[in-house]
C-alpha positions in Angstrom: 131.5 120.6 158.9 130.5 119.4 155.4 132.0 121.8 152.8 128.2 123.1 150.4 128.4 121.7 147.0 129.9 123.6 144.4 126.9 125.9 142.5 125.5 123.4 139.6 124.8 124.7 136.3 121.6 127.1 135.8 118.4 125.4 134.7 117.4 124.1 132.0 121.0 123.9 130.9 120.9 123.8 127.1 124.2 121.2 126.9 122.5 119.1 129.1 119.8 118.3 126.7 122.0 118.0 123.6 124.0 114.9 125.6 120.0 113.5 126.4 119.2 113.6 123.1 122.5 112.4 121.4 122.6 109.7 124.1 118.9 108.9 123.5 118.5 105.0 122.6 115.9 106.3 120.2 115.5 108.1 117.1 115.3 112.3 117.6 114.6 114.3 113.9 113.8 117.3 113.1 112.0 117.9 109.8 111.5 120.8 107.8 108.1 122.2 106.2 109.9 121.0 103.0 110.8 117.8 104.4 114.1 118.1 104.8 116.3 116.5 107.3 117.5 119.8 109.6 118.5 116.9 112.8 119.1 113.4 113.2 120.4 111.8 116.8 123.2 109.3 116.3 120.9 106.6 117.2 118.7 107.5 114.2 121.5 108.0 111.8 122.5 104.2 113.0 118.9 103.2 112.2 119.1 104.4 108.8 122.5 103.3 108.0 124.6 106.3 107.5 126.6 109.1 108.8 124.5 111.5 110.5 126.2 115.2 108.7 126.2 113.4 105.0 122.1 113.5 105.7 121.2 116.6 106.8 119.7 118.8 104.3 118.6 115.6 102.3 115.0 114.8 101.0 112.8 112.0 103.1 112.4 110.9 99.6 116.0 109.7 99.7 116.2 108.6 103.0 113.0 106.0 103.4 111.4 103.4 100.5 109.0 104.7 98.6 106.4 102.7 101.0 107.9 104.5 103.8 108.0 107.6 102.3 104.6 108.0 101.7 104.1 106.9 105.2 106.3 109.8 107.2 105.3 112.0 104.2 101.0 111.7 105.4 101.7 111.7 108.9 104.6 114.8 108.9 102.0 116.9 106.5 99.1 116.2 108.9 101.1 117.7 111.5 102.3 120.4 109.5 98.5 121.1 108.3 96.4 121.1 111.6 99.4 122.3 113.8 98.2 119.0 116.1 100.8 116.5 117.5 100.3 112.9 116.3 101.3 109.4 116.8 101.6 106.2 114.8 102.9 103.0 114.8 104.6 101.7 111.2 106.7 98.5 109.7 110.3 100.4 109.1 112.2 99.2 106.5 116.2 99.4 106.7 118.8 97.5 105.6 116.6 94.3 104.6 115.0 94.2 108.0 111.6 95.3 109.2 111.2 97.2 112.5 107.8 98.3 114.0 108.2 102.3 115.4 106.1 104.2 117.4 106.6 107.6 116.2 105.3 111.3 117.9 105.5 114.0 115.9 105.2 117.6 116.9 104.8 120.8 115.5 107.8 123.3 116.2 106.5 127.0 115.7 108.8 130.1 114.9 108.7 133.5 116.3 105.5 134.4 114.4 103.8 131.1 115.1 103.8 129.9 112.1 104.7 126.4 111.8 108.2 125.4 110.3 109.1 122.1 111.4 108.0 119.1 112.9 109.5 117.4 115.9 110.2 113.4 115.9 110.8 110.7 118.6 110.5 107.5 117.8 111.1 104.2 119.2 111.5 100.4 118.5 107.8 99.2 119.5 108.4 95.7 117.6 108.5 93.5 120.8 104.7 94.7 121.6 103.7 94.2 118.2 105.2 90.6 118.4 103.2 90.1 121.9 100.0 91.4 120.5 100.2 89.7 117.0 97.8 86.9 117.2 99.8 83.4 117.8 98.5 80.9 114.8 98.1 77.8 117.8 96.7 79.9 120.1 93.9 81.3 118.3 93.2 78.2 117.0 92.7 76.8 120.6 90.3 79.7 120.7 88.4 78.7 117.9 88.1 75.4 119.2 86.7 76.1 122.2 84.4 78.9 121.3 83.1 76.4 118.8 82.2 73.8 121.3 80.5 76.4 123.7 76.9 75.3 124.2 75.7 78.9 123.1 76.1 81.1 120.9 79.4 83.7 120.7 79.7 86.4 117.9 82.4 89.5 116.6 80.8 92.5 115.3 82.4 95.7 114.1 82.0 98.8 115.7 80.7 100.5 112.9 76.9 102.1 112.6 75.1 99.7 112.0 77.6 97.2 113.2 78.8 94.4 110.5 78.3 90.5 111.7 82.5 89.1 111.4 81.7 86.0 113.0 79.0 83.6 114.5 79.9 80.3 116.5 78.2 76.6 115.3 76.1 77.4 118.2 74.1 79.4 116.6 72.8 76.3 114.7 71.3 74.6 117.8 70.0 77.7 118.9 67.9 79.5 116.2 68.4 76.8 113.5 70.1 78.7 111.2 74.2 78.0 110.3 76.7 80.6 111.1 76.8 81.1 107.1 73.4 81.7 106.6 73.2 84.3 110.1 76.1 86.1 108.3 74.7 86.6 105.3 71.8 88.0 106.2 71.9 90.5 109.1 68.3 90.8 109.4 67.7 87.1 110.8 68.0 88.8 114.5 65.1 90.8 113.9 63.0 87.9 113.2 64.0 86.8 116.9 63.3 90.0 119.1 
């Protein structure tokens, strides 16, 4: 008969997670109300260019250019603020080379609830940013055709009232007035309800 398996470790089994997160092909921080590194993943201390102990304890001020900075700083003092978890997606600049991360933050409470540091994953997100960036040749094939459409197509904002971004040529043929003109003045649509 098949000998049971050995008893496993209890669950959740603390080491466990420490090899997830130091194996973790992403970066894992934990930031202080002071914003102060108190935990960096080697993946992040690779990211950043430096030996993970030499930064802990140092300033985000150090660690990011100033545009950075004043990136993580918004977004990590909005979650420290509200106590709400948060995510963004930001150009990263290390080492001369741009990188597009998704980042979640979340607020880590102490004993009395009060908030003391804030929680970080983030991840390389460029390849989705690449896909969704509009492609110069195919938007101008867009263009092209939506100017050629024997009616009329348009791109509003979703603001209240919404703002007129664009109006095909067709609009010319239509209600006789060119897409400059229909921009400029909103209120030409009324004149044709």
């Amino acid at each position: 008969l098949p000998q049971p398996a050995p008893p496993g470790p209890t669950w959740p089994n603390p080491s466990f997670f420490k090899a997830w997160v130091e194996a973790a092909q992403g970066v894992i921080f934990v930031i202080n109300s002071s914003l102060r590194l108190e935990y960096l993943n080697p993946f992040g201390a690779l990211l950043l260019g430096a030996a993970r102990t030499t930064r802990l304890g140092t300033h985000l001020r150090e660690l990011f250019t100033p545009e950075d900075y004043r990136i993580q700083r918004r977004y990590l003092k909005q979650v420290l603020v509200t106590g709400f978890p948060l995510y963004f997606e930001n150009e990263f600049h290390s080492g001369g080379e741009k990188t597009w991360l998704g980042t979640r933050l979340v607020p880590l409470r102490d004993s009395r609830g009060q908030i003391t540091t804030v929680l970080g994953v983030a991840r390389d997100v460029s390849s989705t940013r690449v896909q969704s960036k509009p492609r110069p040749e195919s938007e101008r094939n867009y263009r092209n055709l939506v100017d050629q459409i024997p009616g009329v197509v348009y791109i509003a904002s979703a603001e209240n009232p919404p703002e007129l971004l664009y109006v095909s040529p067709g609009i010319k043929k239509l209600l006789g007035y060119t897409p400059e003109e229909w921009l400029a003045d909103w209120r030409l649509w009324l004149n044709h309800l």
